[in-house]
C-alpha positions in Angstrom: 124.6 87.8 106.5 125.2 87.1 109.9 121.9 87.2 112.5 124.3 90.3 115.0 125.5 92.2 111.8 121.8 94.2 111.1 121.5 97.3 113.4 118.5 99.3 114.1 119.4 101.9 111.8 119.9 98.7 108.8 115.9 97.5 110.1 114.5 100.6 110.1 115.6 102.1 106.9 114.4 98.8 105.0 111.1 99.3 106.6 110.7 103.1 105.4 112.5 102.0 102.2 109.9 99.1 101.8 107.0 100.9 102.1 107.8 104.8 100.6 107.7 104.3 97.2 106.4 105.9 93.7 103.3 106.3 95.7 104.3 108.1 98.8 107.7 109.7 98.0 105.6 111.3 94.8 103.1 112.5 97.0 100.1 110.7 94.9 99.6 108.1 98.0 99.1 111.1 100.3 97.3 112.8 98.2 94.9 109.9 97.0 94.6 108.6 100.8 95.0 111.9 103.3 95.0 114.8 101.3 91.1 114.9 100.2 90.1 114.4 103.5 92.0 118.2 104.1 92.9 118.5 107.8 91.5 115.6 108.8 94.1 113.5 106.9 96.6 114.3 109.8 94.3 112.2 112.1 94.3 109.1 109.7 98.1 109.7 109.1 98.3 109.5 113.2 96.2 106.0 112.5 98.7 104.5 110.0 101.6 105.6 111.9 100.3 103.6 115.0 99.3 100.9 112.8 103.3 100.6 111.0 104.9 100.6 114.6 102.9 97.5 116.6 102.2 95.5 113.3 105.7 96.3 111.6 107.0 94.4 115.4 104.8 91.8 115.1 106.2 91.3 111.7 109.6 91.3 112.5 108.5 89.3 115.5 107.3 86.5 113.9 109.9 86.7 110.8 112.5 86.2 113.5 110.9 83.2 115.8 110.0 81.0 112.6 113.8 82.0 110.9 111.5 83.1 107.9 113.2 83.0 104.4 110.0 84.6 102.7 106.7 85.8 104.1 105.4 82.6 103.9 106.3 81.3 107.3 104.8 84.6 109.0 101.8 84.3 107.5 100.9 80.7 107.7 101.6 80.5 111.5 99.7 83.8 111.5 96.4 82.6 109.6 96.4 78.8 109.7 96.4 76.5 107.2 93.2 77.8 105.2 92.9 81.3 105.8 97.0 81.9 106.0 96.9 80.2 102.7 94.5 82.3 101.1 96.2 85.6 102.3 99.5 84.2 101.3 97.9 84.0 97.1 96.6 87.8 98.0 100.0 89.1 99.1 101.6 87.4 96.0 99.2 88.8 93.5 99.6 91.8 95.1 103.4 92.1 95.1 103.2 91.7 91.7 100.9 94.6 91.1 102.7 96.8 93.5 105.9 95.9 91.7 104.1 97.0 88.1 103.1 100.3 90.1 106.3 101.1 90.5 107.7 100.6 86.8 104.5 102.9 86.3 105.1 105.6 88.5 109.1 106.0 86.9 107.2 106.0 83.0 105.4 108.9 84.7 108.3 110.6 86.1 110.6 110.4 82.8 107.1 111.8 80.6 106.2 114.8 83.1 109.9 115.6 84.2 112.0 115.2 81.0 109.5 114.6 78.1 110.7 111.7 77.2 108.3 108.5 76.4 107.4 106.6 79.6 108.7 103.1 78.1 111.9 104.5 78.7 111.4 104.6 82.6 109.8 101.7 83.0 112.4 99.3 81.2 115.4 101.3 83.1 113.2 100.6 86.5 112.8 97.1 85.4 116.3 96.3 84.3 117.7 97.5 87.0 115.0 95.4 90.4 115.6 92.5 88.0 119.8 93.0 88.7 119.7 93.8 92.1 117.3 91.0 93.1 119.2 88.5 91.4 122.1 89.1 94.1 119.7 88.0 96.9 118.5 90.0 100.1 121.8 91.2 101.2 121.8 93.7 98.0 118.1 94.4 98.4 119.0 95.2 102.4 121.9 97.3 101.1 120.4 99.4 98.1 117.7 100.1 100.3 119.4 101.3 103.4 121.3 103.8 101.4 118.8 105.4 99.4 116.1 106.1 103.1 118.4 108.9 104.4 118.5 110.7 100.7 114.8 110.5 100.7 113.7 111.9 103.6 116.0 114.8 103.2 114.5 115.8 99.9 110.7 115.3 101.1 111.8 117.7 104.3 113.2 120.6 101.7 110.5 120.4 99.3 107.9 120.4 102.2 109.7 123.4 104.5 109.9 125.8 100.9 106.1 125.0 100.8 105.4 125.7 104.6 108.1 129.1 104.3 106.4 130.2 101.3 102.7 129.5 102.1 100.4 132.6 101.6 97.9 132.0 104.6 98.0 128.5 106.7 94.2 128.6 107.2 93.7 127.4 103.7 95.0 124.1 104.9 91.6 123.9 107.0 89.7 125.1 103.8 90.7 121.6 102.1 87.9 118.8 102.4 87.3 116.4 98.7 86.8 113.4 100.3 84.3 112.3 97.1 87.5 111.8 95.2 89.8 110.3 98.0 90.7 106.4 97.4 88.9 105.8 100.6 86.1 108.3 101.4 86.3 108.3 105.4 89.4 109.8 106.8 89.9 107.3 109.4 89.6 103.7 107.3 91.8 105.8 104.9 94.8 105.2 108.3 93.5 102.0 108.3 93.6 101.2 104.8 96.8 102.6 103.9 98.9 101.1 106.6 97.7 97.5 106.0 97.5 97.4 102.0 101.4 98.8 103.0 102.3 96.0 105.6 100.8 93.7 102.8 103.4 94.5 100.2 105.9 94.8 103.0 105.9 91.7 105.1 107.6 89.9 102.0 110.8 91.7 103.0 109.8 92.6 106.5 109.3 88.5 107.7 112.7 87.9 106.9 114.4 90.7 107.8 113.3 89.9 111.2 115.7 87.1 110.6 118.3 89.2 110.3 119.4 89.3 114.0 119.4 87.7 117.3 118.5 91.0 119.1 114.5 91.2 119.8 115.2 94.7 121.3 116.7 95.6 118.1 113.3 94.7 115.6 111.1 96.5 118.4 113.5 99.9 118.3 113.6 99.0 114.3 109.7 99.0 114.0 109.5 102.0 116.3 111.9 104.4 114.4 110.5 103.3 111.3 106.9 104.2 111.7 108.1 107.4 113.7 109.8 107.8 110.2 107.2 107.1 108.8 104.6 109.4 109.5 107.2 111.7 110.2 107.6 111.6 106.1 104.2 111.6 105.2 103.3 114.5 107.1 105.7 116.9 105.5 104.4 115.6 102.8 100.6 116.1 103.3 101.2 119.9 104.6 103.4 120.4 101.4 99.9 118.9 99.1 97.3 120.9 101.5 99.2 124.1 100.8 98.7 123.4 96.9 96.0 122.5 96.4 93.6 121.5 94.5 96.9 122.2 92.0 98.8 119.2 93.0 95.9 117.2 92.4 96.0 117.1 88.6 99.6 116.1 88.3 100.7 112.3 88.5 103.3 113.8 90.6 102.2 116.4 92.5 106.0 116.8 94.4 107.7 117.4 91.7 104.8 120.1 90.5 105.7 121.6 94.3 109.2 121.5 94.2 109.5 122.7 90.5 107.1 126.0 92.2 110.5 127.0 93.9 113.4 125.8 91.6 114.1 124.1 88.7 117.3 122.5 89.9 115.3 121.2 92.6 112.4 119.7 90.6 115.4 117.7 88.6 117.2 116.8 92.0 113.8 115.6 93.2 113.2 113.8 90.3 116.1 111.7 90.9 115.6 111.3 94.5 112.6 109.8 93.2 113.7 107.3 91.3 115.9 106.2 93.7 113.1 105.5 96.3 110.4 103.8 93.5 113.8 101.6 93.3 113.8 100.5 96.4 110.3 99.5 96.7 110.4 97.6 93.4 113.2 95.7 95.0 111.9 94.8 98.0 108.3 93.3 96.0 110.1 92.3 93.3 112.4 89.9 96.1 109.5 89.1 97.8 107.7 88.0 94.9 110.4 85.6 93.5 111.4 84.4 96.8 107.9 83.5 97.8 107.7 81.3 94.4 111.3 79.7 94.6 114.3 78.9 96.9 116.3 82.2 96.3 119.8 80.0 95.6 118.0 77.7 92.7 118.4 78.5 88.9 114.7 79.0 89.0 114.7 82.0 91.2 116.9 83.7 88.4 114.8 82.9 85.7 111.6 84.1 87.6 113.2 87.0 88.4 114.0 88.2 85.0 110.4 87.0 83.7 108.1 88.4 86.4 110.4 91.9 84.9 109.4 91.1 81.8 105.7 90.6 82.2 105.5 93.4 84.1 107.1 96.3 82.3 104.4 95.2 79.7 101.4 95.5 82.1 102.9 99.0 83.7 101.2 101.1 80.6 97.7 100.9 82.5 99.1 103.7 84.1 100.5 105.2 87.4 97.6 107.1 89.1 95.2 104.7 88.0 96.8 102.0 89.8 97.0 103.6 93.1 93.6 104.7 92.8 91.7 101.2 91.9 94.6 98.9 93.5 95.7 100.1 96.5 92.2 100.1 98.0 91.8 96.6 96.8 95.1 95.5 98.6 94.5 97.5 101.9 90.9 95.6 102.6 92.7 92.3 102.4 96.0 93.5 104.4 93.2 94.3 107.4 92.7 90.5 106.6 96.3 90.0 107.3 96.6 92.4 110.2 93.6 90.3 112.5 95.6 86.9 111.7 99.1 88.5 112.4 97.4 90.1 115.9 96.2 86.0 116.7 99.3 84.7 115.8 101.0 86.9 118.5 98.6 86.4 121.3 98.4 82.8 120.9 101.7 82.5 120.8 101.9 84.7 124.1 99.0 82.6 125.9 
């Protein structure tokens, strides 16, 4: 792909596609991270968002002056030799788990949607990264760009029908579990959540900044993006709020909101679902294999297919228990990330 084909549209659809997921898309991220906290959530949404557009740049940034292939690059000039190394092995174990989190979250979606055994989604989610990542990142860049829009358009209708039809808005104010959030204060949660995010993401972020010779275009990119963003998971949040504490005892508390207003929906949701988990287990799944091998070697084919393998079998731990436990884990050591990627820019500037 040639460095002035990308637009700003193509760089900031990857980003949202990157990052929205089986987590966010099925409102358990929100709900796990924001929606606990009740109104309050809004202000650590507000953190995240500010947190996606400067560090998703710098990204991008960085991914472009070093001609990064894989995050590797980013991070090393980012953290050094020692500590860039050390965050590299974090982002690599946690691509891995992300990329089981997703195979998870479609199990959950094919047991609570269509009562069918959760193997079934997780091998169709796995079979199908594996064959998109073995055509390289022009067919991650692709299948992700075209699924965003679809996305975004199904979270807005789900999340209007629960605004339209919500009985009082003063019970969104009445909303405050913050004992069972992932993070118990409802600013770290912003914090949190935006770097364990950019963790997972920079894999496909670093070299998308690669993508083009247009530094105006990855700072527009990172900008519409996060605007996206938090644009997203603020529909989203309201949509919870109104439902709660409901929503909280499904795996997928969307689909419990939209089925509320129409079955057709619920089943259209379903599938807009699916499509976004998809994108995100192809953007780890890349980043993964193309962090452990030159992405035009045999090697990276048979790592592809393997790392599927191994995790389709590690996926039955379950879908809400690995945003709960994992996610946390990951968003400490992005913060990590996030203080060598801020270095990294001013000493380049200085």
């Amino acid at each position: 792909m040639s460095k002035k084909e990308l637009s700003v549209f193509s760089i900031a659809a990857t980003y949202i596609g990157t990052v929205v997921g089986a987590g966010f898309a099925s409102g358990q991220e929100v709900l796990q991270f924001f929606g606990y906290h009740g109104i309050r959530g809004f202000i650590g949404l507000f953190v995240a968002a500010f947190i996606f557009i400067v560090y998703g740049y710098f990204i991008l940034l960085l991914g472009n002056r070093l001609n990064a292939v894989s995050h590797y690059e980013v991070i090393m000039k980012a953290g050094g030799p020692v500590f860039g190394k050390i965050i590299d092995y974090v982002i690599i174990f946690f691509l891995f788990g992300a990329f089981t989190a997703m195979l998870a979250g479609t199990g959950a979606i094919f047991k609570e949607q269509f009562g069918l055994p959760t193997q079934i989604g997780s091998v169709m989610m796995a079979v199908i990264s594996v064959m998109t990542v073995l055509t390289g990142i022009a067919g991650v860049i692709s299948a992700i760009s075209f699924v965003v829009p679809i996305l975004l358009i199904g979270v807005f209708v789900v999340s209007v029908l629960a605004i339209f039809y919500m009985p009082d808005i003063a019970v969104i104010g009445r909303i405050s579990m913050p004992f069972d959030a992932a993070v118990k204060n409802f600013f770290m949660s912003g914090i949190i959540y935006a770097s364990y995010n950019l963790l997972m993401s920079v894999a496909i972020l670093a070299p998308l900044g690669n993508e083009t010779s247009k530094k105006s275009k990855l700072k527009m990119g990172a900008l519409f993006g996060g605007i996206g963003l938090w644009l997203g998971a603020t529909m989203i949040l309201i949509a919870i709020l109104t439902n709660m504490p409901k929503a909280s005892q499904y795996q997928i508390p969307m689909l419990y909101i939209a089925g509320k207003y129409s079955k057709t929906l619920k089943l259209i949701y379903s599938f807009i679902l699916i499509a976004e988990i998809y994108t995100t287990a192809v953007g780890n799944l890349y980043g993964f294999a193309a962090r452990l091998t030159d992405t035009k070697s045999i090697k990276y084919k048979i790592y592809t297919i393997v790392t599927g393998g191994i995790a389709l079998i590690l996926s039955g731990f379950g879908f809400s228990k690995l945003v709960h436990y994992m996610y946390p884990l990951a968003g400490y050591a992005g913060i990590a990330m996030l203080i060598g990627l801020t270095y990294g820019v001013i000493k380049k500037k200085t």
